[in-house]
N, C-alpha and C positions, 0 to 999 in steps of 0.2 A: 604224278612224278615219275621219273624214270628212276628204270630200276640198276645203281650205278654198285650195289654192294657185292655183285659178285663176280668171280675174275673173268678176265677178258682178256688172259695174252693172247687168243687164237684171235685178235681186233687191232691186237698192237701193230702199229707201221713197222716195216722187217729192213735189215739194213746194222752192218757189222757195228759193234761199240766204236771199232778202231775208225772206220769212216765216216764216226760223226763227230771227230775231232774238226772236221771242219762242218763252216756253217752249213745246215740245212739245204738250203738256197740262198742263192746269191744274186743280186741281179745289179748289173752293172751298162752304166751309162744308155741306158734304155732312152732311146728315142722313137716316137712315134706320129706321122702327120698324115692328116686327109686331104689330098691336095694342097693347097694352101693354109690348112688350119694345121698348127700343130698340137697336136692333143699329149704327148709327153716331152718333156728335157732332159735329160744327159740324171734319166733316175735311177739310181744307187741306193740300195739296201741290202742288209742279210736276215735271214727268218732263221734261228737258231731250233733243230730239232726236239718241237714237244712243244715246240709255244703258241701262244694264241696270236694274230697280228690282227688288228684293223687298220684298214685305210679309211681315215675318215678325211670329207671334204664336200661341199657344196657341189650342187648338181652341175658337173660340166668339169670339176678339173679334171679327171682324167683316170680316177679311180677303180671304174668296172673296167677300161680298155687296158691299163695295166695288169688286171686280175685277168683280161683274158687273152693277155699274152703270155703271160705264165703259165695257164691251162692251156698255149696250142692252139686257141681259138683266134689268136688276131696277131700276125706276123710284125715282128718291129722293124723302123727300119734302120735302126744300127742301133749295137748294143749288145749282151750275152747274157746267157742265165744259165747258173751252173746248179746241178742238184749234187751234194758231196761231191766238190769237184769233178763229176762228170757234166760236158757240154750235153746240154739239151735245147739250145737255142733254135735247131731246126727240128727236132724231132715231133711226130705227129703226136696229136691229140692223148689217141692211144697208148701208144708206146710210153708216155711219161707216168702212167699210173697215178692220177690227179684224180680224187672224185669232186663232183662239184653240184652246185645247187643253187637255181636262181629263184627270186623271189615269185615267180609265176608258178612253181612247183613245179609245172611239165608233167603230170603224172597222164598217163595213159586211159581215158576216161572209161573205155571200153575192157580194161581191164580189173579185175578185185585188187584188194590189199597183198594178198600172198603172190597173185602176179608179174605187182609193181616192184615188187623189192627184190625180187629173184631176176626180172628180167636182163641185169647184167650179167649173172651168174651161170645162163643158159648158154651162151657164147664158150665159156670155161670146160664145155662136157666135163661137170662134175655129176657124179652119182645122184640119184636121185636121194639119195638116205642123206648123203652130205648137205643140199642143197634145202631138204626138209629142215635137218639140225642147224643148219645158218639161218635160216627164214624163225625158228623159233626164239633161237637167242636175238635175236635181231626184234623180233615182237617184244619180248620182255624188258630188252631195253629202253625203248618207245613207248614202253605200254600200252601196248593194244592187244594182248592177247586174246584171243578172242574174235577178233575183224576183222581174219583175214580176208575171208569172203564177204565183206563189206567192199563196195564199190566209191570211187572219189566222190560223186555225188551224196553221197550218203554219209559222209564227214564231214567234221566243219573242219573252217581255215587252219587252225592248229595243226588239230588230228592227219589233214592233208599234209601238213610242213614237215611232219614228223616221221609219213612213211617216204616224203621226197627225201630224206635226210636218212633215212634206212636205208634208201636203195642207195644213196651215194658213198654208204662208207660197207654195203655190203661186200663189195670184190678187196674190203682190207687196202686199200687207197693208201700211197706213201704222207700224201697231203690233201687235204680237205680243201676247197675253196667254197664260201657263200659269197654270194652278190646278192646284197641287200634283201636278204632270206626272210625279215620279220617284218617289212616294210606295206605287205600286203591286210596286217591281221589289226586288230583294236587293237586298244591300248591295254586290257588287264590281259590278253590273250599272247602278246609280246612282250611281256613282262615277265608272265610263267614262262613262256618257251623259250628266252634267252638265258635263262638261268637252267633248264634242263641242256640246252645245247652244253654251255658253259662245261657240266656236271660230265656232262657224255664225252667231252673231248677231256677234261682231266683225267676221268675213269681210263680213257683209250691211252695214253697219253699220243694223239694221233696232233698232229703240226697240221694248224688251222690258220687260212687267211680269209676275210671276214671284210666286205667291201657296206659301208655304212656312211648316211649321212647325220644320224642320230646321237650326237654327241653325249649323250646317257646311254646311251648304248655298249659305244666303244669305252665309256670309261668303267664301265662296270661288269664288262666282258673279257678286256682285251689283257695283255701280260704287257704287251708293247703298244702302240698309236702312233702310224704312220698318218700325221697331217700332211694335206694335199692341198697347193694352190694354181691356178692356172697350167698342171702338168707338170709342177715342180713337187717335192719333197719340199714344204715348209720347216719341219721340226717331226726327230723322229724318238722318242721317249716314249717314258709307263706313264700310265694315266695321271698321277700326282705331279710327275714332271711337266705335262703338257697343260695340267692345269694351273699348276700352284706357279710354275716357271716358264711360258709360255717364251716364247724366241721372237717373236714377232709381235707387230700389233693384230696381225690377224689371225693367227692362232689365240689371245688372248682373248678377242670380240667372239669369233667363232663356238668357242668352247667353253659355253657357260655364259654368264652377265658379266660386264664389266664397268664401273665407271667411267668416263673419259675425263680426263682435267688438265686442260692448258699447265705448262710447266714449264722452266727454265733452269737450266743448268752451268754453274760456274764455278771453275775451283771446288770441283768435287761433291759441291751442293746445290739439291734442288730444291728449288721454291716454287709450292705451289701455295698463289693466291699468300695468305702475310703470313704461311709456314715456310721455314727453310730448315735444312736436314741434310747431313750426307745421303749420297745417292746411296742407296743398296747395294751390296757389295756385287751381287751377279748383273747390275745391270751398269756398274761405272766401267765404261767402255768408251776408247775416243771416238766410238760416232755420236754417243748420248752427250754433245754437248748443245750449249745456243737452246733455239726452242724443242720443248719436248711434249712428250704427252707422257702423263703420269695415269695408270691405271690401278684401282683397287676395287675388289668383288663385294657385291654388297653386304655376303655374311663377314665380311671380317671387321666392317663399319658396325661403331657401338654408340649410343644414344647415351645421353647424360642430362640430370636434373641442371639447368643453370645454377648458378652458385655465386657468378660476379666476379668469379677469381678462378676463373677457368685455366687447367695447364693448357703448354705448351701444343700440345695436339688437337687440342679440344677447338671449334667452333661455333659460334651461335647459328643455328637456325633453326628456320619454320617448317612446320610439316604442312605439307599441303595435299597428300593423297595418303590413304592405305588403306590397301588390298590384304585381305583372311585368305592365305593359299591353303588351308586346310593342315599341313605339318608347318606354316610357321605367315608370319604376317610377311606384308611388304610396305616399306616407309618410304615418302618420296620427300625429300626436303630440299629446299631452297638456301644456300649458303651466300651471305652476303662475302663476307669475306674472299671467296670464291667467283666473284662478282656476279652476284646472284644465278650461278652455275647449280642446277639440280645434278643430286646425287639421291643414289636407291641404296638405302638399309633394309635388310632381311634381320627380321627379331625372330625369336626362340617365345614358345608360349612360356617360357620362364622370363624371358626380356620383356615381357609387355604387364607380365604379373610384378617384377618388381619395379617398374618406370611406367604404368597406364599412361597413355598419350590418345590423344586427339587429334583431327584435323582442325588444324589453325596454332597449337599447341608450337611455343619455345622451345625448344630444349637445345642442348649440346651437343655436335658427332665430332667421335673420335676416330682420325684417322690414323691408323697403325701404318707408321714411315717406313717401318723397313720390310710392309708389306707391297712395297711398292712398285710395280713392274713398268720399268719407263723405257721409253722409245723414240726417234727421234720423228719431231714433227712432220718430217718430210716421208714417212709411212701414211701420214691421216688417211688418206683416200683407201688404205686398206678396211677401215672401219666402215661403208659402206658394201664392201665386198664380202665383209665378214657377216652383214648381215642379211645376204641373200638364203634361201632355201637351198 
């Protein structure tokens, strides 16, 4: 674990109370194209000082080129980025004081541990005693005290993540950027290490942007979730927002499991299949009329004993698959009423201890209506887009 309990103003990003009345950064109407391809649209956002951001989105909309236009590294071609309303939309690399970190690490093979993470700081002619007392607080954060003279070959992927991640917030960086920093390492090995990143950027309160396709990632890291589609800004909320309220159908497919269910909406009510319901108060909008698609996430579908005298919500169906994910089952069932439309229940090892089920097994799902995020038919095609890598 890193070591986040003891002070660190000499790590805090520097910059007056008074000029952080305005946003962080800013970045406004950001366009970017490669020849004929256009890789950004007219993208707008603000990064409020001390926050985490992710841009999450499927490989290719536009995510890292955005992050490294920010950083200096890939010129737009129309648009502005202001850091507390100062223009830095032309200024070098350099000059913007960004530190940044890609998931390849970059670390210098030929150099140790105490070399890697100093080596911005030798550019500074700072003192050698200065440079010593950086390079230690800077170990103890990462926990490696110890390594310095340990060489990148002689770390694993972690251990290497974590002095590329030293060296970049060594020179005191106004803003942090990772490009998909955990994307290289296993799965219980990116598990720890987004959660000590997480830990290391509260401690600093140092303003982080964080380019991801890992949708568990960005929800369990981020303060905000910049969703990304084809170079656009899909929907830009905190992780509950983007999940539980999704703006789109492809934010909604995207970002976690969804059901999909043919739906029709009239005079304020939608019917799906022989249920009809006022539409949900955030999604009765005049495009949600005619055909729709009604979406609800498999934890919030609940199984019931038949009884014969089923409410209003309730459906018969057959279970026809389920999967043991280890923290909780998965149910596939068959709704006639639905017209024979599959949907996926996720049970709680409490849901399956008071309702045991079977494949081939009756029972009842209830669908919670005002859990219902609808859209209008004419999105569908996003739900194969949604389910690209």
């Amino acid at each position: 674990m890193l070591d986040v309990s003891r002070p660190a103003k000499h790590l805090a990003p520097y910059g007056d109370d008074e000029a952080r009345a305005a946003p962080f950064l800013r970045v406004t109407g950001i366009d970017k194209h490669f020849g004929s391809f256009k890789a950004l649209s007219n993208v707008t956002l603000d990064v409020e000082a001390g926050e985490f951001v992710c841009f999450l989105g499927p490989s290719g909309c536009g995510k890292s080129t955005l992050l490294r236009i920010i950083a200096g590294l890939e010129r737009q071609n129309a648009g502005t980025i202001h850091s507390l309303d100062q223009d830095i939309s032309d200024l070098p690399p350099a000059q913007r004081q960004f530190g940044i970190l890609f998931q390849s690490y970059a670390l210098f093979p030929n150099l140790n541990v105490r070399e890697n993470i100093v080596y911005g700081l030798r550019n500074r002619r700072l003192a050698s005693s200065d440079i010593d007392s950086r390079l230690n607080e800077l170990l103890e954060l990462i926990d490696l005290k110890g390594s310095e003279k340990k060489y990148p070959a002689q770390l694993s992927g972690g251990q290497q993540q974590r002095v590329a991640l030293a060296r970049a917030i060594a020179p005191s960086p106004r803003l942090l950027l990772l490009d998909e920093p955990l994307s290289a390492l296993d799965a219980k090995v990116r598990v720890h290490l987004r959660q000590q990143i997480r830990d290391l950027q509260r401690r600093l309160g140092l303003t982080t942007i964080m380019v991801t396709h890992d949708q568990e990632e960005a929800l369990s890291m981020a303060d905000r979730v910049v969703a990304m589609r084809d170079g656009e800004v899909e929907q830009i909320g905190t992780p509950t927002e983007i999940y539980h309220r999704p703006r789109s159908l492809f934010v909604a497919g995207f970002v976690g499991k969804m059901n999909i269910l043919p739906g029709y909406v009239s005079n304020g009510r939608l019917t799906v299949g022989s249920l009809s319901f006022p539409v949900p108060a955030p999604y009765d909008t005049p495009e949600n009329q005619g055909d729709v698609i009604a979406c609800l996430r498999p934890e919030q579908l609940r199984l019931r004993a038949l009884t014969g005298s089923e409410a209003g919500d309730t459906l018969p169906a057959r279970l026809t698959h389920l999967e043991f994910l280890g923290a909780f089952w998965r149910a596939s069932l068959v709704v006639p009423a639905l017209g024979d439309a599959e949907v996926v229940a996720d049970l709680s090892s409490r849901d399956m201890s008071d309702l045991p089920v079977t494949v081939g097994d009756r029972v009842g799902v209830c669908l919670p209506r005002e859990r219902c995020a609808v859209f209008p038919a004419s999105q569908s095609g996003q739900i194969r887009e949604a389910a690209q890598p």
